[in-house]
N, C-alpha and C positions, 0 to 999 in steps of 0.2 A: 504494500500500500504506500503510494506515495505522503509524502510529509504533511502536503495540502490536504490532501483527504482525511489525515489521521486528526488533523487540526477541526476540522471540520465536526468529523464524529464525535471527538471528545465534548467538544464544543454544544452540541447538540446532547449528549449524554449528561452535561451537565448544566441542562436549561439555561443557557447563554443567547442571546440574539445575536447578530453580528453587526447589529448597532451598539449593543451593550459593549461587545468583544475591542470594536473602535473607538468607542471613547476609551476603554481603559489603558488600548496603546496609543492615544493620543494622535489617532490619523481618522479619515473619513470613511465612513463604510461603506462608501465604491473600492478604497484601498485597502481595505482588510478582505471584501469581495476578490478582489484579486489574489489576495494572495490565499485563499481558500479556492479558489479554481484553479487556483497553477500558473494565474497567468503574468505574475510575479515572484520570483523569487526571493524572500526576504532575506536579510541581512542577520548574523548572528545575535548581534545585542537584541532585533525584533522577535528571533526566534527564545530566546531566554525570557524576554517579555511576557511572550504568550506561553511558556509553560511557567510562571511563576505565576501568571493569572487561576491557570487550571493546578497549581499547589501539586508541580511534579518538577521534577529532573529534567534536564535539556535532555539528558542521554536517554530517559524513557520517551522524551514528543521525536525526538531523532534519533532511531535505530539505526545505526549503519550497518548493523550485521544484517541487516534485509536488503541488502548488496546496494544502499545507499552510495552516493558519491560526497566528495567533499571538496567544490571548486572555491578556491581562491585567487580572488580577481587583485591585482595591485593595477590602480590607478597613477596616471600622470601628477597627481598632487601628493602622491602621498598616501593615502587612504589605503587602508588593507580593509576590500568587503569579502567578508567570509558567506558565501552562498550554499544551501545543503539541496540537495535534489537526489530523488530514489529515483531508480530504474527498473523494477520488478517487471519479471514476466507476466504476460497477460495469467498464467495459468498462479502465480503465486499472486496475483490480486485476487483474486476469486477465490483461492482457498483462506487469505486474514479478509476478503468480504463477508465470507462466512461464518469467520470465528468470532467477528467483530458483529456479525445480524445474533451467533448464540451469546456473546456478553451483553450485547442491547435488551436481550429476550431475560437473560438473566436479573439484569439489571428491574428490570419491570415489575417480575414477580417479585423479586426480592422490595421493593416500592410498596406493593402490594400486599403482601404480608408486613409488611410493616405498619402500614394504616390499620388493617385490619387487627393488629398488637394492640392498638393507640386506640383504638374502639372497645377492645374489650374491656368490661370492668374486673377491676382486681377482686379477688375473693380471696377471705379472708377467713383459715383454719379455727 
């Protein structure tokens, strides 16, 4: 699963809008759209951004052992931007699309038994 998409899912697992998601990194949510389609690559201090928002590790939002790449662009000024982008096979997105539909599915019930916890009255021996 690409980076984008993983951003995305979490994002959504964790009742986040991607208005919400933009203001917290402090850009527009056209530019946080983008970089939830792919169709910007963020920079590393953006990428640490958005997993400090979702209360994880860069190295859990960015697996590179899922044959992620790690390009490092140096600019004419100066600037070192650090850009992460996954390359998975079509047949390895479809098998964490599916492991990611059973933690979503997980996730639900376990939501769900929970309210129903939060419902019941306590009784008392």
């Amino acid at each position: 699963m690409s980076v984008n998409e993983k951003i995305r899912r979490i994002r959504e697992a964790k009742d986040l809008t991607q208005e919400q998601m933009a203001e917290k990194l402090g850009v527009s949510q056209s530019a946080y759209g983008d970089i939830e389609r792919g169709d910007n690559d963020p920079k590393l201090s953006k990428l640490q951004k958005i997993a400090d928002i979702f209360e994880m590790q860069l190295s859990e939002l960015v697996d590179l052992s899922e044959k992620g790449t790690l390009n490092i662009n140096f600019n004419k000024r100066g600037n070192n931007n650090i850009y992460i982008t996954s390359s998975l096979t079509e047949k390895e997105m479809a098998l964490k699309d599916k492991e990611l539909a059973m933690q979503a599915r997980e996730i639900e019930n376990l939501r769900e038994i929970i309210t129903l916890l939060k419902r019941e009255p306590t009784q008392q021996e």
